[in-house]
C-alpha positions as CSV (number, residue, x, y, z in Angstrom):
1,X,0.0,0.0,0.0
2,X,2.8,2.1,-0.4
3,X,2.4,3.6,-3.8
4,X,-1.5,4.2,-2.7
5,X,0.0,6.9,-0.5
6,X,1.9,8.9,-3.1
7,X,-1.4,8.6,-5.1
8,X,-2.4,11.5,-3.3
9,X,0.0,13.9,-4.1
10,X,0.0,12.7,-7.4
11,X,-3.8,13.7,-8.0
12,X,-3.4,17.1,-5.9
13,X,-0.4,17.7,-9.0
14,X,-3.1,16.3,-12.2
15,X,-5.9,18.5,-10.6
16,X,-4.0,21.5,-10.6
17,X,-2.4,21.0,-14.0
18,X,-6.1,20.6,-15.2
19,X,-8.0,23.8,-13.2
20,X,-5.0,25.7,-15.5
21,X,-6.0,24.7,-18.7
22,X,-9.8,24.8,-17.8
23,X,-8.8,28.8,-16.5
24,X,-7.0,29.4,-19.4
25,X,-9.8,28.3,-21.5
26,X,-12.3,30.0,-19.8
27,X,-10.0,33.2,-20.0
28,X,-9.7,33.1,-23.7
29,X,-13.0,31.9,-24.7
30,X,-11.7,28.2,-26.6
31,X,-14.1,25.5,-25.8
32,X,-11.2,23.1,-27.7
33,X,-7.8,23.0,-28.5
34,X,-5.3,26.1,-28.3
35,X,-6.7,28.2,-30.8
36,X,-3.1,29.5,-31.0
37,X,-3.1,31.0,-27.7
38,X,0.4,29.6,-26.5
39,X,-0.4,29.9,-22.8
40,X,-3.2,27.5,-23.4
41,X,-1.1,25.7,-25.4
42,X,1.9,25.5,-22.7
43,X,-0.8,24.3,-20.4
44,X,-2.6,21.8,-22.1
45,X,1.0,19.6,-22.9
46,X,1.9,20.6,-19.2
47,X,-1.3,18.5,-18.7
48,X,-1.0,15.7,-21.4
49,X,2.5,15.1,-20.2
50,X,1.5,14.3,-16.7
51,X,-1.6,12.1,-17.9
52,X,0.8,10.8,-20.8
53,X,4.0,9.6,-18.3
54,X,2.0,9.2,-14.5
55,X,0.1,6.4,-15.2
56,X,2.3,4.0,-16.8
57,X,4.9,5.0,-13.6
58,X,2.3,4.6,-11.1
59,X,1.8,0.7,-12.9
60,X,5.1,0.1,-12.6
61,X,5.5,1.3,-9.0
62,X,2.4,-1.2,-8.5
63,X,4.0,-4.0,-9.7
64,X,7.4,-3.4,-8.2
65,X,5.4,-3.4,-5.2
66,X,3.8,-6.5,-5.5
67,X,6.8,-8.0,-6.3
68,X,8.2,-7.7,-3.0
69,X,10.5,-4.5,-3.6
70,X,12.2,-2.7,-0.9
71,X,9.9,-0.1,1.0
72,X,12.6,2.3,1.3
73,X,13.0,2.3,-2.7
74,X,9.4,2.5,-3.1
75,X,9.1,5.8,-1.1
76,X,12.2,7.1,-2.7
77,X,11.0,6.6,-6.0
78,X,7.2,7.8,-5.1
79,X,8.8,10.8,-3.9
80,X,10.9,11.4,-7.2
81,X,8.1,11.2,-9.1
82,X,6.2,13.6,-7.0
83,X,9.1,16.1,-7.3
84,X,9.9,15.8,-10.8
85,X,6.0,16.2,-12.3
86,X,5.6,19.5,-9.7
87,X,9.4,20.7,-11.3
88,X,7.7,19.9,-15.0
89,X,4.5,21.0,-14.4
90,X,5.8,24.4,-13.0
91,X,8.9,24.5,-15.8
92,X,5.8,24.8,-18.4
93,X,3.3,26.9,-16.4
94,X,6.7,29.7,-16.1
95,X,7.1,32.7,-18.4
96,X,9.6,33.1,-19.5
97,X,10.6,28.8,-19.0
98,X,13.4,27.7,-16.8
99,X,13.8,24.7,-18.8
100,X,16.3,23.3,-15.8
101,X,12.4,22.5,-14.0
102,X,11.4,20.4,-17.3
103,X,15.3,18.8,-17.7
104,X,14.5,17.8,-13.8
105,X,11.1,16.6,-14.2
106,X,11.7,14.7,-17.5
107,X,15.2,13.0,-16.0
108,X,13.4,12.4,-12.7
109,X,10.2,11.0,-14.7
110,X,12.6,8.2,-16.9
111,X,14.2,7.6,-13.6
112,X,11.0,6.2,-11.7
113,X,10.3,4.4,-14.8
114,X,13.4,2.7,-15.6
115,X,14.1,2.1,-12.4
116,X,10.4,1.0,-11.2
117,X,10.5,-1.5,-14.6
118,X,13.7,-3.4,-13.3
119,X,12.4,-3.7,-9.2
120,X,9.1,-5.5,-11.6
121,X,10.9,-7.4,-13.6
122,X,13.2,-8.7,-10.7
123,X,10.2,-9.1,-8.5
124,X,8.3,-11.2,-11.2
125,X,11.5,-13.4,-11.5
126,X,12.1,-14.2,-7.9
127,X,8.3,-14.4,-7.0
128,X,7.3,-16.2,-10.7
């Protein structure tokens, strides 16, 4: 149950990368797509990216957990993933970008995955 309590975080982070593309929206009247408004546009990839990259992680975290990996590793890398989507999320959402917050959250994003894939893989071979 140790990846159910990074879930929380985790929605807090979609939730408020959503209420910014439904604000920018609502601020320049397009019911869909950008419209060539690059603020929207910043905010709905800061958006997509999340939904694109967090759910595939959050499997993998699953799984590694399942398969019996350490509880330390699984906080760490809950954590990680916390801090790198917030870094990313706020990279995008600054004007002008820092693009160190997206290098962060894009190296700390492949991190939990790669890292998350192998405690699965290992946990699927020693538990079968």
């Amino acid at each position: 149950m140790i990846i159910a309590f990074w879930t929380l975080p985790l929605t807090l982070i979609f939730l408020w990368l959503s209420f910014r593309v439904i604000r920018h929206r609502r601020s320049a009247l397009i019911p869909l797509g950008a419209g060539g408004d690059a603020r929207l546009e910043r905010a709905i990839r800061a958006h997509a990216n999340f939904a694109e990259y967090v759910p595939f992680a959050v499997l993998l975290l699953v799984l590694a957990e399942w398969g019996g990996a350490w509880p330390w590793l699984l906080h760490a890398l809950g954590a990680l993933l916390v801090a790198a989507r917030l870094s990313h999320g706020m990279g995008i959402a600054q004007e002008p970008e820092d693009y160190r917050f997206r290098v962060f959250g894009m190296t700390g994003t492949f991190s939990v995955l790669g890292i998350a894939a192998l405690a699965a893989f290992w946990g699927a071979l020693m538990r079968g």
